[in-house]
C-alpha positions, -999 to +999 in steps of 0.1 A: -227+491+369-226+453+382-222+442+351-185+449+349-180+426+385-175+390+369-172+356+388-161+330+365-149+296+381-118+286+368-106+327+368-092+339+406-107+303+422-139+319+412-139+352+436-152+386+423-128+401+392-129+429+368-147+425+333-127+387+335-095+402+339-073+386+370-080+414+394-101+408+425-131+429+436-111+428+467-077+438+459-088+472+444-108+477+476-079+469+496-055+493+480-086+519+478-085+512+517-045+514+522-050+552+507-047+548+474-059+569+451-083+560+419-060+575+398-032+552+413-051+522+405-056+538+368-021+538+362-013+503+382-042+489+360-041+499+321-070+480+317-089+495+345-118+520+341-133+542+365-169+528+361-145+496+373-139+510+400-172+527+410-183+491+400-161+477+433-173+500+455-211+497+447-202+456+448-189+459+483-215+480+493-236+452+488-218+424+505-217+445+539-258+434+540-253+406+538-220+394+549-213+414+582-220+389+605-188+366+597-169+399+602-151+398+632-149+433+644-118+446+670-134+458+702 
């Protein structure tokens, strides 16, 4: 399923996209955690698969190990 999470270089300044298209890792978890729907992002995102977006999720699943500690949490 990771195989459809690309970091190329010279696409995005080299952060996380979809299959190569210019569409972050991060922006689809950030409008998946503003309340939008999959099916939203289906229809923002022609392109955009749901295995894509299983893809993010799984992908930031993974970078909680190992990036929590430079998360500054409120409280």
């Amino acid at each position: 399923m990771l195989d459809r999470i690309t970091i190329l270089p010279d696409l995005c300044n080299g952060k996380p996209t979809i299959r190569g298209h210019r569409l972050t890792v991060r922006t689809v978890l950030e409008q998946l955690a503003a309340g939008d729907s999959p099916e939203d992002l289906l229809e923002a995102y022609p392109f955009l698969e749901k295995e894509d977006i299983l893809a993010c999720l799984a992908y930031g699943a993974r970078a909680v190990d190992h990036d929590l500690r430079s998360i500054k949490l409120a409280g």
